[in-house]
PyMOL Python script that loads the backbone (N, CA, C, O; Angstrom):
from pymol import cmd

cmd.read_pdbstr("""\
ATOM      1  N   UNK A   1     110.000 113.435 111.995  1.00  0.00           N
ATOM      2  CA  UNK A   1     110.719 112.203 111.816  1.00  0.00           C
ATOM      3  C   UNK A   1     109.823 111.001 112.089  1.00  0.00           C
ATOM      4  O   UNK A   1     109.901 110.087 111.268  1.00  0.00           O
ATOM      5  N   UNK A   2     109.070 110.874 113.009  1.00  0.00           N
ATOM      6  CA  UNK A   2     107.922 109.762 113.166  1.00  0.00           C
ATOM      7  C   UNK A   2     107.096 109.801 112.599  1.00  0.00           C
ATOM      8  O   UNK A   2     106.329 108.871 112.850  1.00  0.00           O
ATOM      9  N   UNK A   3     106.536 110.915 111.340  1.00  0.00           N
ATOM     10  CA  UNK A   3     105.884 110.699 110.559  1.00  0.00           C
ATOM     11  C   UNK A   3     106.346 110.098 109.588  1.00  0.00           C
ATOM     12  O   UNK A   3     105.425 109.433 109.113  1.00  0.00           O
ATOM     13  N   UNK A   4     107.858 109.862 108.649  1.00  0.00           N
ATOM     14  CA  UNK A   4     108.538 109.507 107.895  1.00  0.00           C
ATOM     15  C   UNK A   4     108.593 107.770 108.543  1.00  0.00           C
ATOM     16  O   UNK A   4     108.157 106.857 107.842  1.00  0.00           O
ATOM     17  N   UNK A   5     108.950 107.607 109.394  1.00  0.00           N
ATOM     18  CA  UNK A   5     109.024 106.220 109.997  1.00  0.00           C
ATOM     19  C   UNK A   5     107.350 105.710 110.031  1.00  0.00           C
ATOM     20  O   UNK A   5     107.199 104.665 109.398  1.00  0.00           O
ATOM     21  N   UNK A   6     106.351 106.136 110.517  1.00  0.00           N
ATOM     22  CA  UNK A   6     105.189 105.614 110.223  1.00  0.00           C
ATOM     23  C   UNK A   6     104.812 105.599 108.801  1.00  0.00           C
ATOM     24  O   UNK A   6     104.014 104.754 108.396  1.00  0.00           O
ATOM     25  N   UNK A   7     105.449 106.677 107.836  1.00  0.00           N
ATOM     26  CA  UNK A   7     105.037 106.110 106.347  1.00  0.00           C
ATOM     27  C   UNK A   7     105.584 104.956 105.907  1.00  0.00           C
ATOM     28  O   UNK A   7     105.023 104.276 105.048  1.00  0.00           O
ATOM     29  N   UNK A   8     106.888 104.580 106.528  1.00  0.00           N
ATOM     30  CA  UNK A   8     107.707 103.745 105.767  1.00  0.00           C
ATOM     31  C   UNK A   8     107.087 102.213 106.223  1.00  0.00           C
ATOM     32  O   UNK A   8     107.209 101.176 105.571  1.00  0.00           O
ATOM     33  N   UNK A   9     106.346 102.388 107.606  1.00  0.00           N
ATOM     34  CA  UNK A   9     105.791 101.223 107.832  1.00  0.00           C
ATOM     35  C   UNK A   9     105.131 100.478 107.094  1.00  0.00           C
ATOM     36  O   UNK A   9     105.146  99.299 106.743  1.00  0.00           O
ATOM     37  N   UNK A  10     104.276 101.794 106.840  1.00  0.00           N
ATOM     38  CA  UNK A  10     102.572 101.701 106.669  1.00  0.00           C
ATOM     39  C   UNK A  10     103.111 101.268 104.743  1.00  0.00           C
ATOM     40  O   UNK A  10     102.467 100.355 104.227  1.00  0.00           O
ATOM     41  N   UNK A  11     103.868 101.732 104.150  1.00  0.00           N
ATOM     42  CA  UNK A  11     104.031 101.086 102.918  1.00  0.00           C
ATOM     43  C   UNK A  11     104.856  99.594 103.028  1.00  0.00           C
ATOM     44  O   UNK A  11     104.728  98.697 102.195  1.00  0.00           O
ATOM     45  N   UNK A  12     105.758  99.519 104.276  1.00  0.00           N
ATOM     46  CA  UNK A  12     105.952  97.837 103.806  1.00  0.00           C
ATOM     47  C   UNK A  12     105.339  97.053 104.543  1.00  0.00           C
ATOM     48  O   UNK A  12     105.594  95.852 104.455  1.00  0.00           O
ATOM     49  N   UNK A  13     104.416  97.503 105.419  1.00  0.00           N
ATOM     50  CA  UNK A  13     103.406  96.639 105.581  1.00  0.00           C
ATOM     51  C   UNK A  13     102.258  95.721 104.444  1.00  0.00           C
ATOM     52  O   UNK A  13     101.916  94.542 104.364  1.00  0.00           O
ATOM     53  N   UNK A  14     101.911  97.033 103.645  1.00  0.00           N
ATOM     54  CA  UNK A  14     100.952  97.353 102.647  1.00  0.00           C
ATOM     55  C   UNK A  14     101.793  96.596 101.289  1.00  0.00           C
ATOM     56  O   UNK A  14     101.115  96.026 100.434  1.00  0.00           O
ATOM     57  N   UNK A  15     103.186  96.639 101.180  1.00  0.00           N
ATOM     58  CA  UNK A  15     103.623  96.118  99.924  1.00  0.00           C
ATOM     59  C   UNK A  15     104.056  94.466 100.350  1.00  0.00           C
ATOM     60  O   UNK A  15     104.554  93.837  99.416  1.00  0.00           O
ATOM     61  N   UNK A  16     103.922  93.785 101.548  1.00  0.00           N
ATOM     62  CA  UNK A  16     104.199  92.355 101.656  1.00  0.00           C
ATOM     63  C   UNK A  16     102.911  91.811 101.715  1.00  0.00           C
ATOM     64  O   UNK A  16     102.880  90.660 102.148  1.00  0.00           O
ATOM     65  N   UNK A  17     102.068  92.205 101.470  1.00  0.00           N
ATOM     66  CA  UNK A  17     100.675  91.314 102.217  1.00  0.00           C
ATOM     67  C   UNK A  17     100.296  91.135 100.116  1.00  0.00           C
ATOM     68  O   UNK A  17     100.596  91.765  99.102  1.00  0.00           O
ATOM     69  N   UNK A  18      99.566  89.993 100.438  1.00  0.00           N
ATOM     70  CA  UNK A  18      98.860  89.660  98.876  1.00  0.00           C
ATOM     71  C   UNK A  18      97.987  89.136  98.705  1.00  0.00           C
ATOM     72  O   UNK A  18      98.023  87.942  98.407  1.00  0.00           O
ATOM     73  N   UNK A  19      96.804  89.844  98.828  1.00  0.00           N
ATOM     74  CA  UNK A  19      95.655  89.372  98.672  1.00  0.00           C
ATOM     75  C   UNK A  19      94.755  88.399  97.875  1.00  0.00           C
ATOM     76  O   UNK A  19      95.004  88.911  96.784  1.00  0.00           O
ATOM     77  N   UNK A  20      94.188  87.731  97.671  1.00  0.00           N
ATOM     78  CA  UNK A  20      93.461  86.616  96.653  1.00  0.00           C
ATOM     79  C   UNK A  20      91.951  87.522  96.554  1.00  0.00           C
ATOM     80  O   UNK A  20      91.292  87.640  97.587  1.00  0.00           O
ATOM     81  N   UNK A  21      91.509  88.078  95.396  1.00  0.00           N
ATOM     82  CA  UNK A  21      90.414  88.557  95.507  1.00  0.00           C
ATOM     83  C   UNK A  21      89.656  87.229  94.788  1.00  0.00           C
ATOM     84  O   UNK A  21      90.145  86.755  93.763  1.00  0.00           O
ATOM     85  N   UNK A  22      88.321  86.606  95.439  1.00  0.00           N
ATOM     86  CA  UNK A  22      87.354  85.927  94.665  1.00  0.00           C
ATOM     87  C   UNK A  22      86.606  86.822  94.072  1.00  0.00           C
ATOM     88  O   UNK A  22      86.201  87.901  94.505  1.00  0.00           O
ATOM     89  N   UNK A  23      86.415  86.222  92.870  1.00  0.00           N
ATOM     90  CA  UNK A  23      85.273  86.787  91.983  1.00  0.00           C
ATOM     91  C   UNK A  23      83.764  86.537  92.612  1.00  0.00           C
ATOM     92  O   UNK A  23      83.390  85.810  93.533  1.00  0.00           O
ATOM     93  N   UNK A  24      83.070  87.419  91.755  1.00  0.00           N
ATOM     94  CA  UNK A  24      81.303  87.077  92.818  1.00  0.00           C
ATOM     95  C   UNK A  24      81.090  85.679  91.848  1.00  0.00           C
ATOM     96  O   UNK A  24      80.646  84.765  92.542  1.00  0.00           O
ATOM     97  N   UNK A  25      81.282  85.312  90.520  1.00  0.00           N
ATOM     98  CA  UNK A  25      80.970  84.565  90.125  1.00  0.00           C
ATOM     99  C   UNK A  25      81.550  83.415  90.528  1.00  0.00           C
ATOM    100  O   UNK A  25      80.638  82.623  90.764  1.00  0.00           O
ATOM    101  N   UNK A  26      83.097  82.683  90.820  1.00  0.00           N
ATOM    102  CA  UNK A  26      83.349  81.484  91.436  1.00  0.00           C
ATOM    103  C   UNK A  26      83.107  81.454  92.870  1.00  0.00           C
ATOM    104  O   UNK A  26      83.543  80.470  93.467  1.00  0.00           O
ATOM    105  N   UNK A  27      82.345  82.566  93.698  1.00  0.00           N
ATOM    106  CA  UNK A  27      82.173  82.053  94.984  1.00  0.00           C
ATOM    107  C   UNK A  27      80.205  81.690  94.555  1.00  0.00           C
ATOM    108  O   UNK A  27      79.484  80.878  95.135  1.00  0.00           O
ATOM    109  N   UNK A  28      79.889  82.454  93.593  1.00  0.00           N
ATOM    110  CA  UNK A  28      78.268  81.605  93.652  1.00  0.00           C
ATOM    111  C   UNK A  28      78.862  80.542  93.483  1.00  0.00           C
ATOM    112  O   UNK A  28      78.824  79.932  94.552  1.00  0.00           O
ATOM    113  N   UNK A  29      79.764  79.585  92.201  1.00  0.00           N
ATOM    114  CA  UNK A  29      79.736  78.249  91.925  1.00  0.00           C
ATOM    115  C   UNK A  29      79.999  77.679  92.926  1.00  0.00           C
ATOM    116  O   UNK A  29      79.363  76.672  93.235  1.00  0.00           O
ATOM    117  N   UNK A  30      80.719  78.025  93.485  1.00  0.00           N
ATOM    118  CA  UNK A  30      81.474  77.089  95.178  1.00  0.00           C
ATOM    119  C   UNK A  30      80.007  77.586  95.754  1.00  0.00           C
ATOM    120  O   UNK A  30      80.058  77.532  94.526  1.00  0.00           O
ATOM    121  N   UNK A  31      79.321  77.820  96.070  1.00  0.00           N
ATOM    122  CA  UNK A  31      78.536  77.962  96.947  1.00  0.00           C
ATOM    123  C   UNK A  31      77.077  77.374  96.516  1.00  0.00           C
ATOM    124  O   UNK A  31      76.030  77.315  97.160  1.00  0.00           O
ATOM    125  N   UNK A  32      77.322  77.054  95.490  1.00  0.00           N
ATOM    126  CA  UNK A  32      76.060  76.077  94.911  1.00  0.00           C
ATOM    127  C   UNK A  32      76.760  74.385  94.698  1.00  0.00           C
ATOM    128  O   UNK A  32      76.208  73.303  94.500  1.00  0.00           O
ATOM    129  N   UNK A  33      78.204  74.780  94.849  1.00  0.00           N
ATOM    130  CA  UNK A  33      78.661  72.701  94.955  1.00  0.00           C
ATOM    131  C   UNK A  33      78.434  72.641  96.361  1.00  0.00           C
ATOM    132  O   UNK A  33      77.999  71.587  96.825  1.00  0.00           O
ATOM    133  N   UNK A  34      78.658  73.591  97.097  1.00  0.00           N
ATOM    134  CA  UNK A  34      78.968  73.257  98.285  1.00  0.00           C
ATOM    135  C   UNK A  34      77.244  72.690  99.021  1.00  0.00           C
ATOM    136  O   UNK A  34      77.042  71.900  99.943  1.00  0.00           O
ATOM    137  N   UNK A  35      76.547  73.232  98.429  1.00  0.00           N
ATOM    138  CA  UNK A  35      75.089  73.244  98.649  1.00  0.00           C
ATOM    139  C   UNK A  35      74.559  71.695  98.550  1.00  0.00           C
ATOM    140  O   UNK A  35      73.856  71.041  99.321  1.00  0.00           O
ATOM    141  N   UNK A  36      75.221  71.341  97.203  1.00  0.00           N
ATOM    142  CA  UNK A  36      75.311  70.057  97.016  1.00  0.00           C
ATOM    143  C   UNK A  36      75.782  69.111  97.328  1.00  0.00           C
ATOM    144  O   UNK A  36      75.326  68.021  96.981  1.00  0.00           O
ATOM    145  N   UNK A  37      76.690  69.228  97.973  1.00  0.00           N
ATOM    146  CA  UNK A  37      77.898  68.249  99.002  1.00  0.00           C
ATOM    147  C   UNK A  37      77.293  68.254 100.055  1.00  0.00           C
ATOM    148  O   UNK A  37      76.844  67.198 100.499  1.00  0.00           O
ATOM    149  N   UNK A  38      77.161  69.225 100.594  1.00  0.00           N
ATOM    150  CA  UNK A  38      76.297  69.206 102.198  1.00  0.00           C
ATOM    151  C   UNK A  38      74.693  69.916 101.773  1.00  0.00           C
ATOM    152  O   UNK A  38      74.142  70.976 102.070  1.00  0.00           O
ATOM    153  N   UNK A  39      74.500  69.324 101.354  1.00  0.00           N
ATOM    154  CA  UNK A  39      72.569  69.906 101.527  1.00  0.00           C
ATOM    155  C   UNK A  39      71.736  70.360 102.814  1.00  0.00           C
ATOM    156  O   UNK A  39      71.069  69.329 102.901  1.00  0.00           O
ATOM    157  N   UNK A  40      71.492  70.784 103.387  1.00  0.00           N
ATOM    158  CA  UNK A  40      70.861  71.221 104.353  1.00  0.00           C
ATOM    159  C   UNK A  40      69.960  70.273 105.158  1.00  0.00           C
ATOM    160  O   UNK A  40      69.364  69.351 104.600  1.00  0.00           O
ATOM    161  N   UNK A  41      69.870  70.502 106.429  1.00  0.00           N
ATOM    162  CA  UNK A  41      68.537  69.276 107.070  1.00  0.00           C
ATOM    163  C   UNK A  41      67.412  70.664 106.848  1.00  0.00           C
ATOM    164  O   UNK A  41      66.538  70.022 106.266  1.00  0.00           O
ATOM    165  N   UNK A  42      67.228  71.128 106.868  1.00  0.00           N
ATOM    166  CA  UNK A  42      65.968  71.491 106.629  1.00  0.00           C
ATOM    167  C   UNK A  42      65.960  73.253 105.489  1.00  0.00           C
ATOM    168  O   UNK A  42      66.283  74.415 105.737  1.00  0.00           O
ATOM    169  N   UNK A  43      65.470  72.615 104.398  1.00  0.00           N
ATOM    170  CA  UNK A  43      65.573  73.691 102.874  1.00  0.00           C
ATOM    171  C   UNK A  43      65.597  74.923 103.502  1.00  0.00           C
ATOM    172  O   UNK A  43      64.892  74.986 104.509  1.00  0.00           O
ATOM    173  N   UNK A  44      66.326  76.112 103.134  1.00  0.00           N
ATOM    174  CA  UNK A  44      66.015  77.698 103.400  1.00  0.00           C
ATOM    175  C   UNK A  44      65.972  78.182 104.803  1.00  0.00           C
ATOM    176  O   UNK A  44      65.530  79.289 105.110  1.00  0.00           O
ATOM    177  N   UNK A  45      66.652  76.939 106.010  1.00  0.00           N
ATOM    178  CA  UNK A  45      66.742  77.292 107.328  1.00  0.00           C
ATOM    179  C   UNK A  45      68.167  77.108 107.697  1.00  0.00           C
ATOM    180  O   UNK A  45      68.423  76.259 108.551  1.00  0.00           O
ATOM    181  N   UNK A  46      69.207  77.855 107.114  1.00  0.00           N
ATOM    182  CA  UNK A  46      70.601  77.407 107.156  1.00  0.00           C
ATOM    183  C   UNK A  46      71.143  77.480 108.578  1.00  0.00           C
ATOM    184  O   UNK A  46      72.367  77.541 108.696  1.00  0.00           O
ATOM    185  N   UNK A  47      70.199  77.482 109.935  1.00  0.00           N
ATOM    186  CA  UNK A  47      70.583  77.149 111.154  1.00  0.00           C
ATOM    187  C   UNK A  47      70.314  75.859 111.815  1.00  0.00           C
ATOM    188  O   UNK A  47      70.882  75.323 112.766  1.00  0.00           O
ATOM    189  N   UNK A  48      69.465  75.541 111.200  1.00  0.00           N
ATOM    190  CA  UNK A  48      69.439  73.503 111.037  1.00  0.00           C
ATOM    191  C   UNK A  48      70.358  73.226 110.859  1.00  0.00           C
ATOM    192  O   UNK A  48      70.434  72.367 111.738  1.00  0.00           O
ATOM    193  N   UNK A  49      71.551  73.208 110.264  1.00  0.00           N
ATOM    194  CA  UNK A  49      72.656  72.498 110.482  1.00  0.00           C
ATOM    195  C   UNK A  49      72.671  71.679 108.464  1.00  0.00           C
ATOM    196  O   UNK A  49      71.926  71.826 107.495  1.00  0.00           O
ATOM    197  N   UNK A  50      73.838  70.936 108.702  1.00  0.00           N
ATOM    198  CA  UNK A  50      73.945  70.252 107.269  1.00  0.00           C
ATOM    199  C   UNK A  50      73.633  68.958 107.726  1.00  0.00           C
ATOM    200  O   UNK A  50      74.125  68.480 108.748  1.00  0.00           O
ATOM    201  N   UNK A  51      72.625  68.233 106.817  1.00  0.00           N
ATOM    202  CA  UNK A  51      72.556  66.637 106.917  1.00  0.00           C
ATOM    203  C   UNK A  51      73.550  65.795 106.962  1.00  0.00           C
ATOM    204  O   UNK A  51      73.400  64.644 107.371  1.00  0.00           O
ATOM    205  N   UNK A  52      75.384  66.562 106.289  1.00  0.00           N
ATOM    206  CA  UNK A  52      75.884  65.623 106.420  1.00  0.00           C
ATOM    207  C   UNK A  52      77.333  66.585 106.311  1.00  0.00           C
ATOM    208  O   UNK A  52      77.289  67.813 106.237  1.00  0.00           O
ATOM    209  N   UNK A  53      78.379  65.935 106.316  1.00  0.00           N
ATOM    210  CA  UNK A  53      79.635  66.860 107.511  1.00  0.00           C
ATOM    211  C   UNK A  53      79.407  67.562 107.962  1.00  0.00           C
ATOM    212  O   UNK A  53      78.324  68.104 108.182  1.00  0.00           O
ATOM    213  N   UNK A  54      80.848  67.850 108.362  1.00  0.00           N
ATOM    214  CA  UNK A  54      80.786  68.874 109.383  1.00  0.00           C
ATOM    215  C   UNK A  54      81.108  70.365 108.811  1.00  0.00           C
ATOM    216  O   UNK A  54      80.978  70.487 107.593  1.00  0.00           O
ATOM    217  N   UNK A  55      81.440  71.301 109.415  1.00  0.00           N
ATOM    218  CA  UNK A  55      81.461  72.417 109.557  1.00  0.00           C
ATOM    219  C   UNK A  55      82.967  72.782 108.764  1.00  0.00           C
ATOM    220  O   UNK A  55      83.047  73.521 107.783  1.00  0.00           O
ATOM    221  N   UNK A  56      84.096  72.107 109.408  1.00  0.00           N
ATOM    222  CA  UNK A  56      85.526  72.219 108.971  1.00  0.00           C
ATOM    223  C   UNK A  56      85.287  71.546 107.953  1.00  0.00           C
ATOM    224  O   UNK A  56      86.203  71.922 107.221  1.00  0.00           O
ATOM    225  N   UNK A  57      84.607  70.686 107.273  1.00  0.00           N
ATOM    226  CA  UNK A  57      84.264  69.812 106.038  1.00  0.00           C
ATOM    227  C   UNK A  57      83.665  70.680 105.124  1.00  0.00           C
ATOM    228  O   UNK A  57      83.655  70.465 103.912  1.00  0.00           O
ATOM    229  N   UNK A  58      83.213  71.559 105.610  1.00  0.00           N
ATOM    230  CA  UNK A  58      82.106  72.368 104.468  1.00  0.00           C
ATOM    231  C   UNK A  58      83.114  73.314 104.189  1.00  0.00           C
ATOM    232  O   UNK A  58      83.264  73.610 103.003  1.00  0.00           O
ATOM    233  N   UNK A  59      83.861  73.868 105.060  1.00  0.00           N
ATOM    234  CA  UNK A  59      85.054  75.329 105.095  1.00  0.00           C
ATOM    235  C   UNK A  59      86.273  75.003 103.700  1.00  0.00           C
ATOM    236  O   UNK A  59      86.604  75.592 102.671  1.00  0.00           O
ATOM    237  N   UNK A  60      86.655  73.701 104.414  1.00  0.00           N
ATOM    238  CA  UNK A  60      87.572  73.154 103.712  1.00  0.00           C
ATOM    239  C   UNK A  60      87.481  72.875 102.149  1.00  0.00           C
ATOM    240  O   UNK A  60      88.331  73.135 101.297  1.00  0.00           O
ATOM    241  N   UNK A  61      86.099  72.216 101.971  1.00  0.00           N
ATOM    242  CA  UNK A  61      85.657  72.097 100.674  1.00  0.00           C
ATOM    243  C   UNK A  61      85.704  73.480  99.558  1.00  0.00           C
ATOM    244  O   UNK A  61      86.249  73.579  98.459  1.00  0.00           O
ATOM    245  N   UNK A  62      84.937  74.413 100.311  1.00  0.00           N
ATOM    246  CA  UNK A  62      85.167  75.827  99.544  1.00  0.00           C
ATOM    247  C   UNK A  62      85.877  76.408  99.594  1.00  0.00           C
ATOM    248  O   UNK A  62      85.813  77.380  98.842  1.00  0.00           O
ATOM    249  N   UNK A  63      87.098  76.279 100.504  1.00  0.00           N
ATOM    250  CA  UNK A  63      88.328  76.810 100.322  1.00  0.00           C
ATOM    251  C   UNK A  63      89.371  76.007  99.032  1.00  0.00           C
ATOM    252  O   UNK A  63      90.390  76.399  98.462  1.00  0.00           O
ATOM    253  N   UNK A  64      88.751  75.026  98.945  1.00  0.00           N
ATOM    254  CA  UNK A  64      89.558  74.182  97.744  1.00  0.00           C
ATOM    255  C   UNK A  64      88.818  74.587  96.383  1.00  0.00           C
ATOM    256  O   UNK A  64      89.426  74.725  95.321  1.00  0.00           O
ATOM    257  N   UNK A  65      87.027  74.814  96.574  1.00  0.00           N
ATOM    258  CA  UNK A  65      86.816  75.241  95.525  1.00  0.00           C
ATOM    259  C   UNK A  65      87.404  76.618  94.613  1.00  0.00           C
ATOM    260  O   UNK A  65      87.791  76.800  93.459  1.00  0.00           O
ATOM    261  N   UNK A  66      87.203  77.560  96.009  1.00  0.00           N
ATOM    262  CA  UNK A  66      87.927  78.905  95.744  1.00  0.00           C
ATOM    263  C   UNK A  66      88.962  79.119  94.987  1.00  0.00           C
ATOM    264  O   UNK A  66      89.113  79.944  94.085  1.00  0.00           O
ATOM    265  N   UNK A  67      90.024  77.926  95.616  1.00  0.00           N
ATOM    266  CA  UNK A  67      90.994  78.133  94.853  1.00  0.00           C
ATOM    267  C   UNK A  67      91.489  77.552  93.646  1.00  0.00           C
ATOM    268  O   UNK A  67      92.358  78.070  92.945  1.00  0.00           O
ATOM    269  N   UNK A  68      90.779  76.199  93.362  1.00  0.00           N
ATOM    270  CA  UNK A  68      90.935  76.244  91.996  1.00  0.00           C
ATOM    271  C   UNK A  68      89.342  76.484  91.061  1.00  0.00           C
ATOM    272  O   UNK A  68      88.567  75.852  90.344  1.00  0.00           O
ATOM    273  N   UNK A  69      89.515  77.746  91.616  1.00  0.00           N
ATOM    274  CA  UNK A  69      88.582  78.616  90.652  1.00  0.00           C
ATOM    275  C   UNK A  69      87.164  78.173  90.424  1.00  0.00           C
ATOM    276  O   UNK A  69      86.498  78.635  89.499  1.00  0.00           O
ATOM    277  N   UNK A  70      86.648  77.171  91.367  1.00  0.00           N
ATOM    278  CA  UNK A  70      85.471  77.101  91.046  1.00  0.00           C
ATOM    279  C   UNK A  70      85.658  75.996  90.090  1.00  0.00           C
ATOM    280  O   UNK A  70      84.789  75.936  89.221  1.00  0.00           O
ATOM    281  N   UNK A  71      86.577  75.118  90.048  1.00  0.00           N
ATOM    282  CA  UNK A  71      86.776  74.185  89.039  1.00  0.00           C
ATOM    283  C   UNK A  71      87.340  72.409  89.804  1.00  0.00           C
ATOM    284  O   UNK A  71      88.248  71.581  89.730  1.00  0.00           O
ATOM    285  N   UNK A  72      86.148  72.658  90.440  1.00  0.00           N
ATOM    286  CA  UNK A  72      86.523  70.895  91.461  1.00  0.00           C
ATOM    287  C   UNK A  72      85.530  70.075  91.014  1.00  0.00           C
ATOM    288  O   UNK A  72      84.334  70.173  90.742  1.00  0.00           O
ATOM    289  N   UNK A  73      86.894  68.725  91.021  1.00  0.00           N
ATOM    290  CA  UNK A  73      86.067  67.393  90.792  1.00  0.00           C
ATOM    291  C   UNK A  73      85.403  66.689  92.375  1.00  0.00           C
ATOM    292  O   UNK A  73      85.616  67.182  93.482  1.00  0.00           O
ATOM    293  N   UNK A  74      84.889  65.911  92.206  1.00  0.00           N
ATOM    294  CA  UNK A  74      83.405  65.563  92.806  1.00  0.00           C
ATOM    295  C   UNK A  74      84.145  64.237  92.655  1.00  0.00           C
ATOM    296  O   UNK A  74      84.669  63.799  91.631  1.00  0.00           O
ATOM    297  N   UNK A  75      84.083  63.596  94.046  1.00  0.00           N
ATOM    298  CA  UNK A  75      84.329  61.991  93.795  1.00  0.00           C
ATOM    299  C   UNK A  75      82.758  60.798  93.605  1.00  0.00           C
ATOM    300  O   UNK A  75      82.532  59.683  93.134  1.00  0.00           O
ATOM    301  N   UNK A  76      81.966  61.936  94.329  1.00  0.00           N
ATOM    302  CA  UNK A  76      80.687  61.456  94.775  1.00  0.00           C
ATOM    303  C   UNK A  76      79.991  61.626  93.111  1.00  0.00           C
ATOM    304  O   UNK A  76      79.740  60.527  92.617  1.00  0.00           O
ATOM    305  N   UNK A  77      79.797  62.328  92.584  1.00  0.00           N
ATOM    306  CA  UNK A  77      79.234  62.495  90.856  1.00  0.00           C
ATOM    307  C   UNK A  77      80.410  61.954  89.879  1.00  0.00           C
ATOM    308  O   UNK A  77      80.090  61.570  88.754  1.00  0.00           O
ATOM    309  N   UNK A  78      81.492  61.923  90.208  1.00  0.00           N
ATOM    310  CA  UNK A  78      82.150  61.159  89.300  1.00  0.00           C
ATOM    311  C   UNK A  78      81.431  59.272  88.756  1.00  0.00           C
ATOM    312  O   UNK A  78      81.250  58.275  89.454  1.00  0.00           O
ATOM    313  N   UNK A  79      81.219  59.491  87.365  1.00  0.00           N
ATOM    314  CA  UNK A  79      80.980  58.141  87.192  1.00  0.00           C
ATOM    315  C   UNK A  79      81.404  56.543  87.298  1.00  0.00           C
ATOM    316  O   UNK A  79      82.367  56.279  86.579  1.00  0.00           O
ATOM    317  N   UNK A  80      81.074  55.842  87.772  1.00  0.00           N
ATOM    318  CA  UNK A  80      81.982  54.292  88.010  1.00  0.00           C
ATOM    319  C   UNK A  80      81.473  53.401  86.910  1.00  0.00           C
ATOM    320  O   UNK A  80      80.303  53.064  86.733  1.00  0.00           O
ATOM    321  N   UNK A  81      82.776  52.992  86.029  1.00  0.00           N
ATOM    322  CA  UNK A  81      82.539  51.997  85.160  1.00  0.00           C
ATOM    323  C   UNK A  81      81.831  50.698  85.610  1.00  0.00           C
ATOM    324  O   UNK A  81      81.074  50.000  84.935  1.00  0.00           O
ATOM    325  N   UNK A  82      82.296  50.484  87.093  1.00  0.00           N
ATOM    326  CA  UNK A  82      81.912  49.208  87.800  1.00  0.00           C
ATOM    327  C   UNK A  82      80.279  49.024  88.178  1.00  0.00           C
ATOM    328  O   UNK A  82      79.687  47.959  88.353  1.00  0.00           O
ATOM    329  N   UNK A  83      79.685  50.515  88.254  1.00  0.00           N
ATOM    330  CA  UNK A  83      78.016  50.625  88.800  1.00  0.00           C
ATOM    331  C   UNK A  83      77.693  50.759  87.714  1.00  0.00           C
ATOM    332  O   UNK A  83      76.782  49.932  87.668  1.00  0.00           O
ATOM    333  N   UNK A  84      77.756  51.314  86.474  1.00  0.00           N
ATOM    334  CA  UNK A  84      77.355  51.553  85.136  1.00  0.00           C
ATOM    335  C   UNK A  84      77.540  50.755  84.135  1.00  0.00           C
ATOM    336  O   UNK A  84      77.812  51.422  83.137  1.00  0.00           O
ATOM    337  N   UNK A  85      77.513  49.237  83.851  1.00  0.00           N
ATOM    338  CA  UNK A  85      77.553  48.378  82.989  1.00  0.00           C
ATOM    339  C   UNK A  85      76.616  48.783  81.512  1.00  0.00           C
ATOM    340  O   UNK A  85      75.449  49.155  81.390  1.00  0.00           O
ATOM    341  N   UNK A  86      77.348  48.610  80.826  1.00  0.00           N
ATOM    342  CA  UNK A  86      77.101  48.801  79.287  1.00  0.00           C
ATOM    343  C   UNK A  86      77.105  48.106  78.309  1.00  0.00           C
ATOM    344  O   UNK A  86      76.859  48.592  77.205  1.00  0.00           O
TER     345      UNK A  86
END
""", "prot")
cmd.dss("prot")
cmd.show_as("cartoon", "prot")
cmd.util.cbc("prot")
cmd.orient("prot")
């Protein structure tokens, strides 16, 4: 009987949970904007720290990239009609 009760767990445990699998390909892209948003203080020593936010800034960012797929706008590369006269 406690084997019947541990199956029944172990499947609605297993049938409420829902996983988000990332692809290898939108976590390289998030991980090459993210590279770019926060660039490193010192190239290929990723224990230097980032030149610029923070830590929850960098998390946050690729968690937004993640989720829309590797498909985020950039306020910082977005173009300004106002700096770009034509």
């Amino acid at each position: 009987m406690s084997v019947l009760r541990t199956a029944i767990c172990v499947v609605l445990l297993l049938g409420t949970t829902n996983a988000y699998a990332v692809t290898v390909e939108v976590a390289k892209k998030c991980n090459a904007l993210l590279a770019k948003k926060f660039p490193p203080r010192v190239v290929g020593n990723p224990a230097a720290g980032s030149a610029q936010g923070t830590g929850k800034a960098q998390r946050d960012y690729f968690k937004k990239c993640v989720e829309s797929d590797g498909k985020i706008e950039d306020s910082d590369t977005a173009p300004n009609s106002d700096k770009n006269p034509k």
